[in-house]
C-alpha positions in Angstrom: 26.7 -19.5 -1.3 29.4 -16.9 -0.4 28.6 -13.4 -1.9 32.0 -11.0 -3.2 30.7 -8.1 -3.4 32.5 -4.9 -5.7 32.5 -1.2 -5.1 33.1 1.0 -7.8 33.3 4.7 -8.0 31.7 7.0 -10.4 34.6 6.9 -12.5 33.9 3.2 -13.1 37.7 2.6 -10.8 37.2 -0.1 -8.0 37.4 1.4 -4.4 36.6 -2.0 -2.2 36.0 -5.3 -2.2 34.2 -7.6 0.6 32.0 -10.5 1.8 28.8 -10.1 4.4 29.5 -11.5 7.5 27.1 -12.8 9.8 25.1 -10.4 12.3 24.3 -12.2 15.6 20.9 -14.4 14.5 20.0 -12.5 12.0 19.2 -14.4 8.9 21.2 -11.3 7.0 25.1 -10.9 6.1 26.0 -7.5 6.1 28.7 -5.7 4.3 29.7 -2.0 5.7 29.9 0.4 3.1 31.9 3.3 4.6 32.5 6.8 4.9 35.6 5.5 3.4 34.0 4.0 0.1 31.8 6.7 -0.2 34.0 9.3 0.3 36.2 7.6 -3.0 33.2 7.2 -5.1 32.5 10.6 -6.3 28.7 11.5 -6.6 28.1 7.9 -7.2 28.8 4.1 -5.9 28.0 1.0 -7.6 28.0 -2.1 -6.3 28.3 -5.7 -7.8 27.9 -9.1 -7.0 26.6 -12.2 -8.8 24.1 -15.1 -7.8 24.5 -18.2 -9.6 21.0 -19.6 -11.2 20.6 -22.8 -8.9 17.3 -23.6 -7.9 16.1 -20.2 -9.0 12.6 -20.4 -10.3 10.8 -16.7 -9.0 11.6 -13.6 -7.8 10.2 -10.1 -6.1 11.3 -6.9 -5.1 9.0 -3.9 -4.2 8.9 -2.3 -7.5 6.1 -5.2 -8.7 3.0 -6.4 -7.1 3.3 -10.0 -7.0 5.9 -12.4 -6.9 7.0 -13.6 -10.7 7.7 -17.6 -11.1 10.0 -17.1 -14.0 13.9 -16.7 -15.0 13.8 -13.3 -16.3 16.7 -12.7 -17.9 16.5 -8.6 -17.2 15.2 -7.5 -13.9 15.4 -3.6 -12.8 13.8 -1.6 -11.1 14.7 2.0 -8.8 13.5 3.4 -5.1 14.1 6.6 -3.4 12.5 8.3 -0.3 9.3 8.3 -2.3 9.3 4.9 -4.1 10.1 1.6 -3.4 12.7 -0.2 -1.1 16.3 -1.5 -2.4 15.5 -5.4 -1.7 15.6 -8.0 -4.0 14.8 -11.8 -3.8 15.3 -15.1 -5.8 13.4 -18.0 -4.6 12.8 -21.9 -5.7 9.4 -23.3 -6.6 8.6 -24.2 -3.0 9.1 -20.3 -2.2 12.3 -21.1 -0.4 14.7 -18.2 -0.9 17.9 -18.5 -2.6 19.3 -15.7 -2.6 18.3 -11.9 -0.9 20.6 -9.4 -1.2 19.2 -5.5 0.2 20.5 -2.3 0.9 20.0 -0.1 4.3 20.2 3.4 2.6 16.1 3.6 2.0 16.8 7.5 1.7 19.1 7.6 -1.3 18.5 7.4 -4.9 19.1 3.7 -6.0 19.2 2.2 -9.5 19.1 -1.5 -9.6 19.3 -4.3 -12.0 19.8 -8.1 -12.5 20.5 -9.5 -15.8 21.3 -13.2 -17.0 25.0 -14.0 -18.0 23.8 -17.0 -20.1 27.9 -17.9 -20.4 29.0 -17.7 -16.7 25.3 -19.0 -15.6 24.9 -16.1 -13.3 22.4 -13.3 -12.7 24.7 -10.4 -12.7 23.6 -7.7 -10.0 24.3 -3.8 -9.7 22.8 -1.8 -7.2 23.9 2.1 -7.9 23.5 4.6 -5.3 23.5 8.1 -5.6 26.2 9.8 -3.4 25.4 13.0 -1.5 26.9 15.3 1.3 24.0 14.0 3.4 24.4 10.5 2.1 25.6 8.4 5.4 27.5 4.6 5.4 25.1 2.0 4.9 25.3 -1.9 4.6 24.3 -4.3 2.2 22.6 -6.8 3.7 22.4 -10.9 2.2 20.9 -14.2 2.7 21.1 -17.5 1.7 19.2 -19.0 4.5 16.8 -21.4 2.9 13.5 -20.2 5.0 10.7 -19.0 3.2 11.1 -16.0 1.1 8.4 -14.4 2.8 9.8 -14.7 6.2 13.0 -12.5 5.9 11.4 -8.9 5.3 10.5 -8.6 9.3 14.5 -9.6 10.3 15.1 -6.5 7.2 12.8 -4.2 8.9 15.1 -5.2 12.3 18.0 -4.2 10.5 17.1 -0.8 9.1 16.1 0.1 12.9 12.6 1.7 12.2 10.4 2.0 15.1 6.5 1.7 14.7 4.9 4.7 15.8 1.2 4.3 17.5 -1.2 5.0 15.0 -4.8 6.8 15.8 -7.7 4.3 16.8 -9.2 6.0 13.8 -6.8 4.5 11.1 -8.4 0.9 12.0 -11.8 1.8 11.0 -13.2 1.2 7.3 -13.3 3.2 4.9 -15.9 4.7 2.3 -14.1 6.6 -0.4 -15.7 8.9 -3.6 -13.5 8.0 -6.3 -14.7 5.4 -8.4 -18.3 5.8 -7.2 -18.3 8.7 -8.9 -14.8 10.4 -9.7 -14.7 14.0 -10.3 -18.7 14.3 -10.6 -19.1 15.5 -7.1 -22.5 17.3 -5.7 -23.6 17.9 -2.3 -26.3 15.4 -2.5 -24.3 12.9 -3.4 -21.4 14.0 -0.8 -24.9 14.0 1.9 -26.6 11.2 1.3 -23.4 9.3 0.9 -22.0 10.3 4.6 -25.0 9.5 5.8 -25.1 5.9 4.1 -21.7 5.1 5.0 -22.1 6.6 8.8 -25.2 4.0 9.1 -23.4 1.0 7.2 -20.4 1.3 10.0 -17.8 3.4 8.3 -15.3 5.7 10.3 -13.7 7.8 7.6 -14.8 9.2 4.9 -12.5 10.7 1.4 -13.4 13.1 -1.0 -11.2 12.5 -3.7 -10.3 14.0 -6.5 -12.7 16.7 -8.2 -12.8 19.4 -4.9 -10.6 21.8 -6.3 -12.0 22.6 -9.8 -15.6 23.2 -10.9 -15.8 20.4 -13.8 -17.4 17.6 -13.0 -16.5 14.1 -15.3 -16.2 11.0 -15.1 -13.4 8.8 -16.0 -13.4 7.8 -19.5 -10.4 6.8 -21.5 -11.1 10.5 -23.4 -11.6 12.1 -20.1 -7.8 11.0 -19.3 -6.2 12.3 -21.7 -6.1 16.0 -19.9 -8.1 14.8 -16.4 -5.2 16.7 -14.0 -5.2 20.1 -16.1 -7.0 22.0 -12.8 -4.9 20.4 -10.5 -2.8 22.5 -8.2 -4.5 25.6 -6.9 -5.9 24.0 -4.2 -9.0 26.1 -2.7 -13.0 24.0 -2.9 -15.1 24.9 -5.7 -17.6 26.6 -4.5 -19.4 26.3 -7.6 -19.9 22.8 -7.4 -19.7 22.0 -3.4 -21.4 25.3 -2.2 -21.6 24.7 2.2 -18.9 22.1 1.8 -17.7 23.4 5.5 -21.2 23.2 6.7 -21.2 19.4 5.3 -18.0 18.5 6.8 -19.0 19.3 10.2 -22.3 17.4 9.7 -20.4 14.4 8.4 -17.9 14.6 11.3 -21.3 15.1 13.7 -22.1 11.3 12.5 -18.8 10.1 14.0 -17.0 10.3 10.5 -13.0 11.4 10.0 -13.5 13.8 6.6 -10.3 13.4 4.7 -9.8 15.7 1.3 -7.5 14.1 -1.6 -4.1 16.0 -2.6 -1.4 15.8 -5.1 1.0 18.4 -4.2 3.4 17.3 -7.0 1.1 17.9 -9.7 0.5 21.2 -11.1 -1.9 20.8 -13.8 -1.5 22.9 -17.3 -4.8 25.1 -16.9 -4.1 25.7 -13.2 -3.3 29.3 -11.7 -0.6 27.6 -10.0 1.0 26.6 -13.5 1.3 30.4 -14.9 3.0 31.2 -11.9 5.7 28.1 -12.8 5.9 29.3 -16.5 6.4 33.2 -15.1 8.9 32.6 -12.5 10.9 29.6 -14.4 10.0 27.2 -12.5 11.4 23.6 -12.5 9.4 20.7 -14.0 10.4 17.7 -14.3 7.9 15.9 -16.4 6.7 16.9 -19.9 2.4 17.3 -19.8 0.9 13.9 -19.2 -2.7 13.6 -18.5 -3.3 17.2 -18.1 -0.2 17.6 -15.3 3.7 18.3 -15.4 5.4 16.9 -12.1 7.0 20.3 -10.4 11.0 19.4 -9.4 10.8 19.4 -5.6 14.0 21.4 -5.5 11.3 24.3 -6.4 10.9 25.4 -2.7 9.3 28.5 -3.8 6.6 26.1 -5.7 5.8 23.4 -2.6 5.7 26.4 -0.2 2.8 27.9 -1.8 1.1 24.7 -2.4 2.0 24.0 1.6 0.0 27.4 2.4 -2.4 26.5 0.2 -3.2 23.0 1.6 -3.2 24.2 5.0 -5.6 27.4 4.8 -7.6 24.9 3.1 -7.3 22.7 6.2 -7.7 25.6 8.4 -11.2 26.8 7.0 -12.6 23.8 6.2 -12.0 22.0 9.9 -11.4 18.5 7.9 -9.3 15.4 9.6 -6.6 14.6 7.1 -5.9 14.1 3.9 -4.9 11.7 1.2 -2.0 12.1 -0.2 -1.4 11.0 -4.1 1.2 10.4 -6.6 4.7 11.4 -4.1 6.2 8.1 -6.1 5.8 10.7 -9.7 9.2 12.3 -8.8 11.4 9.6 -9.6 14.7 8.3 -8.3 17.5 9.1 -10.3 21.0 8.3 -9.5 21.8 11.3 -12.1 19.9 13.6 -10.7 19.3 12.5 -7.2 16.0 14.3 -5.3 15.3 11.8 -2.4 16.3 14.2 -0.3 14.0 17.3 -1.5 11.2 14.9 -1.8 11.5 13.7 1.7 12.0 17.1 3.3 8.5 18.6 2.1 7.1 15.5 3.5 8.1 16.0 6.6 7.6 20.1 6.5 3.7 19.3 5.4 3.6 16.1 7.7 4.7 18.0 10.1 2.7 21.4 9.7 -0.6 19.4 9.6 0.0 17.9 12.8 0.9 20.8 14.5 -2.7 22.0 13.5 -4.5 18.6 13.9 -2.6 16.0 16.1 -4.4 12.8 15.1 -4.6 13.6 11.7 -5.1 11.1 9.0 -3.2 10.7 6.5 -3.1 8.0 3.8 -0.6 7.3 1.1 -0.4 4.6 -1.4 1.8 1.6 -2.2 4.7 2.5 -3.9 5.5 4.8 -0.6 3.9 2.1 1.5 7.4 1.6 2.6 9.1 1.1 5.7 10.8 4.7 5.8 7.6 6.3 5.5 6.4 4.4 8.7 6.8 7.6 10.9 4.8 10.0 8.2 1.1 8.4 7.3 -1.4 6.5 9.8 -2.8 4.0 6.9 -1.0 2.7 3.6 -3.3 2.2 0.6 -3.2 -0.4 -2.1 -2.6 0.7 -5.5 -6.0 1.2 -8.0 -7.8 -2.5 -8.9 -11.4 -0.9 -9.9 -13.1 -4.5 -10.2 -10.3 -7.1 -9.9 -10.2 -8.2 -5.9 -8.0 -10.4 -6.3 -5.5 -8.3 -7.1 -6.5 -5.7 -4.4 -5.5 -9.1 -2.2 -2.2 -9.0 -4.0 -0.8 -5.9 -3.1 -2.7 -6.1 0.6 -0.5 -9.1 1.2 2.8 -7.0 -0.4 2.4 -4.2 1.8 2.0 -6.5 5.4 5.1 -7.8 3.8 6.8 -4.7 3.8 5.6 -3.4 6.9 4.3 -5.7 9.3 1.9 -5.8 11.8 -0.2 -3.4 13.7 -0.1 -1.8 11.1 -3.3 0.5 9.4 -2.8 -1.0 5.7 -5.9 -0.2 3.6 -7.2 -2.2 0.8 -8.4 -0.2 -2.7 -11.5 0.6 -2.9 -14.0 -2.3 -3.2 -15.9 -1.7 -6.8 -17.8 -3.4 -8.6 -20.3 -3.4 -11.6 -24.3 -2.6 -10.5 -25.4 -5.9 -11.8 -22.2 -7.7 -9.7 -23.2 -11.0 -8.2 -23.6 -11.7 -4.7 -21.0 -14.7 -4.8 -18.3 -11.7 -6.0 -19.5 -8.7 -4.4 -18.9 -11.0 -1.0 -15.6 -12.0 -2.6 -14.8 -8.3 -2.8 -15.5 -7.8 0.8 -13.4 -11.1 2.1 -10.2 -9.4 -0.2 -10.9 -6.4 1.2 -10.2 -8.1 4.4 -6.6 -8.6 3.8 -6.4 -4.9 5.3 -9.2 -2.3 7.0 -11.3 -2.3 4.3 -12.2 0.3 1.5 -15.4 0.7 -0.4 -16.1 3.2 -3.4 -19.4 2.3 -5.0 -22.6 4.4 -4.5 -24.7 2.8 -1.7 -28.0 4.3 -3.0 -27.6 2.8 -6.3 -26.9 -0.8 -4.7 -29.5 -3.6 -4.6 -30.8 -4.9 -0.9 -28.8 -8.3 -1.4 -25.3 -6.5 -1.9 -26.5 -3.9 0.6 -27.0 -7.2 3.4 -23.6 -8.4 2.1 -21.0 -5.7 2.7 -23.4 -5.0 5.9 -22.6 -8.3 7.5 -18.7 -8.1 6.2 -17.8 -5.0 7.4 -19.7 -5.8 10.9 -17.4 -8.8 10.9 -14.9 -6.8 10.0 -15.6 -4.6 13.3 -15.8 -7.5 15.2 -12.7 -8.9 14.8 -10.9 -5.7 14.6 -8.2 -6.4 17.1 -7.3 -9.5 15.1 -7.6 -8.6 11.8 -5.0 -5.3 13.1 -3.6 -6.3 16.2 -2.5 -10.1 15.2 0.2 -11.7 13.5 -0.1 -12.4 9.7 1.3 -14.8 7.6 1.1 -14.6 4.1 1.6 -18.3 1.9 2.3 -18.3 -2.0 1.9 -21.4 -4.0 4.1 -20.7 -7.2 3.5 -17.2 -7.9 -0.3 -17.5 -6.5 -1.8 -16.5 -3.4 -2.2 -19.7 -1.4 -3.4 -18.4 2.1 -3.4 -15.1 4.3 -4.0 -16.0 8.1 -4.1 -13.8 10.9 -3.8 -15.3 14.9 -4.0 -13.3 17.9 -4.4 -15.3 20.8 -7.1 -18.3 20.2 -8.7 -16.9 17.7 -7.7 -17.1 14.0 -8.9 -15.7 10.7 -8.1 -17.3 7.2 -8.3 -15.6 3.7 -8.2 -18.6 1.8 -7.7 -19.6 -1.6 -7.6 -23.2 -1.9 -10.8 -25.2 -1.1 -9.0 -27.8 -0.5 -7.1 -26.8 2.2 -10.4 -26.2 4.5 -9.9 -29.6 6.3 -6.2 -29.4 7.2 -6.5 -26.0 8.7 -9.7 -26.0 10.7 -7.6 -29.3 12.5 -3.9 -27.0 12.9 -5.3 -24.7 16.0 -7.1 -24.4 18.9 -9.5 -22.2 19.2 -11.6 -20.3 17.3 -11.1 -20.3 13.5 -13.0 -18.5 10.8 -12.2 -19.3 6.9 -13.2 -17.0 4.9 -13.7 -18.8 1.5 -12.0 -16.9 -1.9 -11.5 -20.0 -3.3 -13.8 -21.9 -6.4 -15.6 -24.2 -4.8 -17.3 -24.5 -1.7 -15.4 -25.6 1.7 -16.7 -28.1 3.8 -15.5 -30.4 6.8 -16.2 -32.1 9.7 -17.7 -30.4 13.0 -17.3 -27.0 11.2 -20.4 -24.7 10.8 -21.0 -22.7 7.6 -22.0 -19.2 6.4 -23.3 -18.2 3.2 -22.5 -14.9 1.5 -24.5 -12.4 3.8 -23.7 -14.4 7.2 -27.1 -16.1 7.1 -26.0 -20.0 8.8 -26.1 -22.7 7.0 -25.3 -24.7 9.8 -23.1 -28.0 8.7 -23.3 -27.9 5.4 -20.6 -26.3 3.2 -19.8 -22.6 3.0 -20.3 -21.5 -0.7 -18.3 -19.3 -2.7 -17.7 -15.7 -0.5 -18.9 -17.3 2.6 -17.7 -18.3 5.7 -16.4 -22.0 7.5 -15.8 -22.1 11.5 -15.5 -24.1 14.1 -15.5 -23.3 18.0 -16.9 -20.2 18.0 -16.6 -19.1 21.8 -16.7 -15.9 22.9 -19.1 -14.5 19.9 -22.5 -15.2 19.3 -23.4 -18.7 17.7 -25.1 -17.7 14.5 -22.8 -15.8 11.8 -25.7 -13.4 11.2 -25.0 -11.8 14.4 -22.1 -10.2 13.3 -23.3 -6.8 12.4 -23.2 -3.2 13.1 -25.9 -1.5 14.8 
């Protein structure tokens, strides 16, 4: 399939024409745009091509979190600094691509669309890119190579050039995390007997999320919404509510926890000090009120330098590790009114100024930003909020080791579930959870001895596979637009997420060495000279592993019995 790809100006007149050639063994075509092209284009360049429907039956780009099996006849979607990646695919209904066309400019404002020329049998693609004096040549890059879809993101990641920094041992520990447990209805015996909980249980890092900053305490109801972020944006601890926080970090990080606070430096909420400062100075928002918050323009220096000072002094008096950082993808790309740039420039300031006070900070951001560009800015990369649906946590955990490969600290959502859960699904929970270092938000005192013994023994498998599950190589296998399979292998030993019981048999015979599936699937897995697990790592011996437990065979260099996998 050769590509011609157009180049219009702003104007709408054509400034170029070409077609990707290949680079070297790359499975991508690239086509320069120039200093040239962009130069002609005015303060914007658009870009054109079509790809004709032939054996087209899904597609995915960043902007969604799961692949789609369907011609739809409108696609768009946009991406900026703060949102997203430019990269599109079309693949057939054995996830073979067809067609993947991307661009290389992750720091511009990019608009993008695909729609259906019914007539001409095509889907019609523009990809606009907002045109700045910063804004450098670029290439789009395309492929036709009929591989799997999911294979080609690791040759794009090549091609944009982005090294992998080293991220802190830290990043690769679970995670226990206050949001859903209990959301803004914070107390210091929750915050204590919680730390303590989660120390014991095996956790290395521990969030307060939102609900700090402001004395109110609420839950999340779909009333509570409808103004939740008002107090947001002045950034000091209520002392009100969390009287001797800095006494209880320092006791938290005494039990071997990282104490990281949650952050939203883009929201300024309506009640907020912060916000009668906007209103008296003129400040720039860029969002009517919505929940309780405007979005501040981050062309407002004036605006992100206090919140900056803020964050720090916070950081400064309160000794804490990190911090979580929400909501960056709220400013959105606009090829009108570009602000990649701004965005991207307080991220580094901040990035940069909390380093300089804490080198191995944490600090966590969230999918949408889970991006390749932002590689060099957090040390762990959250999937978006699932309260109660795992399987959709698994979803996005397999987008994001899409997008940014391995060794990489990508964190699942927080595991959360109803009290009365079972123990088949709070042990599915766990296994999705897996898919990344794994993230728990319920309240441990509140949970009953059996769920207690099952996220016990996951997360101590979870520790005792830790290189693997971080250090291996993933692969990540759709069936349609379902979740088939996520494997890890490092070395001899492998690690299966899977999702098809039966597949047990035909996997357990593919390697050599020691292999551990891990069973998501409906029914129970079961074959020959494989041991079994059920949900809490009790063995079973031969028989099958049930629903949430465990199948393996060969189990060499760790103990025999799958209910020695714990934390001490």
């Amino acid at each position: 399939m050769a590509f011609d790809i157009l180049l219009f100006g702003a104007d709408g007149g054509q400034i170029g024409r070409g077609t990707p050639t290949p680079v070297g063994e790359s499975p991508f075509g690239a086509f320069p745009v120039t200093r040239g092209h962009l130069a002609a284009a005015g303060d914007r360049l658009t870009l054109r091509c079509t790809v004709p429907v032939i054996g087209i039956h899904g597609f995915w780009h960043p902007g969604i979190s799961r692949p789609v099996a369907q011609v739809q006849w409108r696609i768009a979607f946009a991406s900026a600094a703060q949102r997203n990646v430019p990269y599109l695919t079309f693949f057939s209904q054995d996830q073979t691509n067809v067609a993947t066309i991307a661009l290389s400019c992750l720091h511009e404002d990019v608009e993008i669309s695909a729609n259906v020329n019914q007539q001409e049998a095509v889907y019609e693609i523009t990809m606009t890119v907002a045109v700045r004096d910063a804004t450098g040549p670029f290439e789009v890059l395309v492929s036709t190579r009929p591989v799997p879809w999911t294979t080609l993101t690791p040759a794009y990641r090549q091609t944009l050039g982005i090294t992998v920094p080293a991220f802190p041992p830290a990043a690769f520990l679970p995670v226990y995390c206050t949001w859903y447990a209990v959301h803004a209805a914070l107390d210091m015996e929750f915050l204590e007997t919680s730390t303590r909980q989660a120390a014991a249980l095996g956790f290395g890092t521990f969030i307060v999320d939102d609900g700090w900053s402001f004395d109110e305490s609420k839950r999340v109801t779909p009333e509570a919404l409808r103004n939740w972020y008002r107090n947001i944006g002045d950034w000091a601890v209520s002392e009100r509510k969390l009287p001797g926080f800095k006494e209880h970090i320092a006791r938290a990080q005494g039990l071997g926890l990282c104490y990281l606070l949650w952050i939203a430096p883009f929201f300024v909420g309506e009640s907020s000090r912060a916000m009668q400062q906007v209103r008296e100075e003129g400040g720039a928002l860029l969002t009517a009120p919505h929940e309780g918050q405007c979005v501040i323009d981050p062309r407002d220096t004036a605006f992100l330098e206090r919140t900056q000072e803020a964050l720090l002094a916070c950081q400064d008096e309160l000794g804490f590790d990190g911090f979580k950082i929400d909501f960056l993808d709220y400013v959105p790309p606009s090829v009108k009114t570009p602000r990649s740039h701004e965005t991207l420039a307080f991220i580094r300031r901040f990035i940069a100024a909390v380093r300089a006070r804490r080198p191995g900070a944490l600090i966590e951001f969230r999918q949408s930003y889970a991006t390749p560009q932002m590689l060099p800015y957090a040390t762990q990369f959250r999937a978006g909020d699932v309260p109660f649906d795992y399987l959709y946590n698994l979803h996005r955990l397999a987008l994001i080791r899409l997008l940014l490969g391995d060794g990489v600290p990508i964190h699942s959502d927080p595991v959360f579930f109803h009290p009365e859960e079972s123990e088949t699904n709070v042990a599915r929970h766990m296994i999705a959870a897996l898919a990344g270092v794994p993230m728990v938000s319920v309240d441990l005192a509140a949970l009953t001895p059996r769920q207690t013994q099952v996220m016990r023994h996951w997360l101590g498998f979870y520790r005792d596979h830790l290189e693997t599950f971080n250090h291996g190589h993933w692969k990540i296998e759709y069936y349609f637009d379902h979740l088939e399979a996520l494997t890890v292998t490092r070395g001899d030993e492998r690690i299966v997420i899977l999702l098809d019981a039966r597949g047990a048999e035909a996997r357990l015979a593919g390697f050599d060495g020691d292999i551990h599936l891990l069973n998501l699937s409906c029914g129970p897995l079961g074959a020959a000279e494989a041991q079994a697990c059920d949900v809490a790592g009790e063995p079973l011996g031969s028989a099958a592993a049930p629903c949430g437990g465990r199948l393996y065979r060969r189990i060499t260099k760790l103990a025999t019995k799958c209910g020695d996998s714990h934390v001490n």
